[in-house]
N, C-alpha and C positions, 0 to 999 in steps of 0.2 A: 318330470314335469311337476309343477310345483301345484298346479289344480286338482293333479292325482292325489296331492297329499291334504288338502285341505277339504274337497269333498272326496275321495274315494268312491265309496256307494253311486254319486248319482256320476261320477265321470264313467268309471266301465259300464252305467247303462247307456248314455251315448255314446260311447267306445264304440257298442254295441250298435246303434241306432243307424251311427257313419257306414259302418262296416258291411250293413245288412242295406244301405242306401232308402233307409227308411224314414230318414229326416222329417217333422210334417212342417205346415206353411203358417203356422202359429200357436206360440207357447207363452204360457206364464211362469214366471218364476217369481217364486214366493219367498221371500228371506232376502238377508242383505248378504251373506258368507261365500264371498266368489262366482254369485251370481252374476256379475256383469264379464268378471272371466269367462264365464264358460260361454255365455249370448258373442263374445268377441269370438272365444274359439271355431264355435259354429260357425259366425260370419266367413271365419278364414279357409272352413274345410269346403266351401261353395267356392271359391277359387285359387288356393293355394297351388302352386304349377308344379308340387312333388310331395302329392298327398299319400299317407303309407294307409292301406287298413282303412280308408277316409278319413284319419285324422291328421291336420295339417301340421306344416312341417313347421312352422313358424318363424322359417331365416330365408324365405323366397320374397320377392321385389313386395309380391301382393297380401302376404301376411304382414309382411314389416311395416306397410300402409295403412294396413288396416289395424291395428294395434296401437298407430301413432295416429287414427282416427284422420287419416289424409286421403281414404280412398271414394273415389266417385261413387263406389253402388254399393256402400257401406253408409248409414244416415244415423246418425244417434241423437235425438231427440230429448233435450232435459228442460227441467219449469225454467221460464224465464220468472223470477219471484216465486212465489207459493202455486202459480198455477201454470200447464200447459195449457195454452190457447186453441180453439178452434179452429182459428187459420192457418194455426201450426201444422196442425193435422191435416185439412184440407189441404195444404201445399204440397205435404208428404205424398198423402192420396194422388193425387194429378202424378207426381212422379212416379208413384207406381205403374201410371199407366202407360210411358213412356218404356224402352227397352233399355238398359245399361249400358252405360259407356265402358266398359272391361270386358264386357260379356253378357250373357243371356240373364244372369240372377241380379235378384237386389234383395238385401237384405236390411232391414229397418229396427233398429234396437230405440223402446223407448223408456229411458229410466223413472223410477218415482211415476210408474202409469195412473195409480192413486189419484196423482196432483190436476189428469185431464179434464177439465171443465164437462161437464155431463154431455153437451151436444157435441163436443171432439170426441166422447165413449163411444158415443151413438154412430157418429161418422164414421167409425173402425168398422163396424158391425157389416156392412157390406163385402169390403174386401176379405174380411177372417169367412166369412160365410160364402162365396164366393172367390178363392183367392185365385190370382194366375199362379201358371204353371211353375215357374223359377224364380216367383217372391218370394218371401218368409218375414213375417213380424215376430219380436220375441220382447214381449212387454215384462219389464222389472218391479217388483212392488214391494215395500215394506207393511204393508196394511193388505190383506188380500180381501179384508170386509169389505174394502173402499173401491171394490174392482165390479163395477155392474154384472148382476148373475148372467145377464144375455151372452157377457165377453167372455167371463170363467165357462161357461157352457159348452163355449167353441172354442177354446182351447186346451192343449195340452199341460196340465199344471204340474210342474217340478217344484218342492219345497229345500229350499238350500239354509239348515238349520248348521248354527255357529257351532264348530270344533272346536271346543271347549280344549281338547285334549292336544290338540294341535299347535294351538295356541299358549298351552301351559307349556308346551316344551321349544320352543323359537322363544318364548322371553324369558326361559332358563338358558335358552344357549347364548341369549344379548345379555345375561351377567346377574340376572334379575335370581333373589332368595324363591325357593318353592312356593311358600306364602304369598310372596308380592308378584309372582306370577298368577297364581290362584285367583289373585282379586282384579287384578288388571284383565285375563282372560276372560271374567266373568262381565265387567266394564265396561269392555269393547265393542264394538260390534263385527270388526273386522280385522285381518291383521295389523293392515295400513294405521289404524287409531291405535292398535295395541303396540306398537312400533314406537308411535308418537308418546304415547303414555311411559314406554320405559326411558324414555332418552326424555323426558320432559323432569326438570327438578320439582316444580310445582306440583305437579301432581303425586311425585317420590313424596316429598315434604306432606301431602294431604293424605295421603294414605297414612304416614304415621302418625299424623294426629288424631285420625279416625282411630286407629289401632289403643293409643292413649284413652282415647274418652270412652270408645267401651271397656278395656279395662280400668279403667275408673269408676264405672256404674256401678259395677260388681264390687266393689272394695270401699268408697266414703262417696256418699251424694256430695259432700264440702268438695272431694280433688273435681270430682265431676262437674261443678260448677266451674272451679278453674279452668277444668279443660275444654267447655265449652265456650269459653271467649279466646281460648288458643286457638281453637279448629275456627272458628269464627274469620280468625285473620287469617287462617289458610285457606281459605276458602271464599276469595272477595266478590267474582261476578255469579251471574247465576246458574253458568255452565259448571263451577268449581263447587256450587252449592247441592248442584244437582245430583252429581258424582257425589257429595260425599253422602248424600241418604242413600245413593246406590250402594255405597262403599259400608256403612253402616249396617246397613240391612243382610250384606252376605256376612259380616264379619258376626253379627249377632245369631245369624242362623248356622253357622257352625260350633256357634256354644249353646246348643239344645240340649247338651244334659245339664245345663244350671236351670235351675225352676226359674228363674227371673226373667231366663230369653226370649220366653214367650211373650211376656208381659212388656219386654222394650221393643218386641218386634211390634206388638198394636200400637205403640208410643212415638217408635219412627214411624209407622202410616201417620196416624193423627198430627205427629211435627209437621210433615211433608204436604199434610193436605191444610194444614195453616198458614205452609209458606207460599205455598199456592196461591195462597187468597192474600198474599202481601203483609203476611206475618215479618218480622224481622226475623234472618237467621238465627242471629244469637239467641232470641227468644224463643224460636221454637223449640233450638236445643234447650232451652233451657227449661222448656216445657215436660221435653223429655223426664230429667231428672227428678223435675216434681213427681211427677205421674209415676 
């Protein structure tokens, strides 16, 4: 199972969890890395019809639905724009108070829980403090600051931090150098992006000009100037600009034994937090070099 392999640690402690039938009726997951796997898993092992050990088999009528997000007491809840709405959640609520149409459970997954406008927070608070017998809510978050203490308090919180290591070897096995897996694994946030990143030219191509311009720092501020109007054009929107300060920043903190690495690690902050404020790329780099 390929969850096994990407969290290990927190899969055999629900392994555990299923098996011992000790499920609880709301959790938070904290991180992005197979988080929403594992909230789908759980959904399936509450009615999978040839569950082993309680965990679900995932080639039954009701796993295969709920995994293609087609089943009735299955609800997955995402921002419509930057925010979940209140109504959203209030509608959710009423269903809960209804029985399932498959069966006795329902299970409610809602992603980027962060994005829930404060009085949809507040409207949870009941049911998580209160819940019935065969509900379960399992709210997603990349921001866990962003989670009202009242909600974290009542829930079970699971932290699912990125394998790194996991990651380094799936885009060594999709054809990818050590190096360029290194940086992309570090980039990602998930498989699925680190996936897209090795099969994307654009971002292959951004990566080596990253690679160019810091060794260039090290060697003539003149090549470094040139190469920052090369990375410049690799680098055209601001998703592409964004990655490469990410992209730069690992690349320069793996050369800590040059005394200078320190000094362009505080250079990319200060690039980054000009571009922010609608500095011009090229300029910021260019700022870099000065500095």
């Amino acid at each position: 199972m390929e969850l096994e392999k990407r969290q290990p640690k927190i899969f055999q402690e629900f392994k555990q969890i299923l098996k011992a039938g000790r499920l609880s009726h709301a959790y938070l997951f904290s991180g992005d890395f197979a988080s929403f796997e594992m909230a789908i898993l759980l959904a399936q092992s509450r009615f999978c019809e040839n569950p082993a050990d309680g965990l679900p088999c995932g080639k039954c009528r009701s796993c295969r639905l709920i995994a293609a997000n087609d089943f009735s007491d299955v609800k997955v809840v995402e921002p419509v724009g930057q925010f979940i709405k209140t109504e959203t959640i209030r509608t959710l609520l009423r269903e809960f108070s209804s029985s399932g149409f498959e069966g006795e459970s329902q299970v409610f997954i809602i992603r980027d829980a962060d994005k829930m406008h404060v009085n949809a927070a507040n409207s949870l608070l009941k049911f998580i403090e209160e819940p019935q017998s065969d509900s379960y809510i399992i709210l997603l978050t990349q921001d866990e600051s962003r989670i009202l203490p009242t909600i974290k308090s009542r829930t079970q919180i699971f932290h699912f931090p990125k394998n790194i290591s996991y990651l380094i070897s799936r885009l060594e096995q999709a054809g990818l150098l050590k190096n360029q897996a290194e940086v992309l694994a570090d980039l990602a946030k998930d498989w699925t992006q680190a996936e897209d990143f090795a099969q994307n030219s654009r971002v292959l191509d951004l990566l080596k000009a990253c690679e160019r311009f810091v060794s260039c720092l090290f060697k003539s501020k003149d090549l470094a100037f040139l190469e920052a109007a090369r990375l410049a054009r690799s680098a055209i929107d601001k998703s592409e600009q964004e990655w490469a300060f990410h992209i730069l920043t690992f690349l320069l903190s793996k050369r800590y034994e040059k005394k200078e690495a320190l000094n362009y690690l505080e250079a990319v902050y200060q690039a980054k937090r000009m571009w922010l404020s609608n500095v011009n790329f090229q300029n910021a780099l260019e700022y870099m070099v000065i500095k």
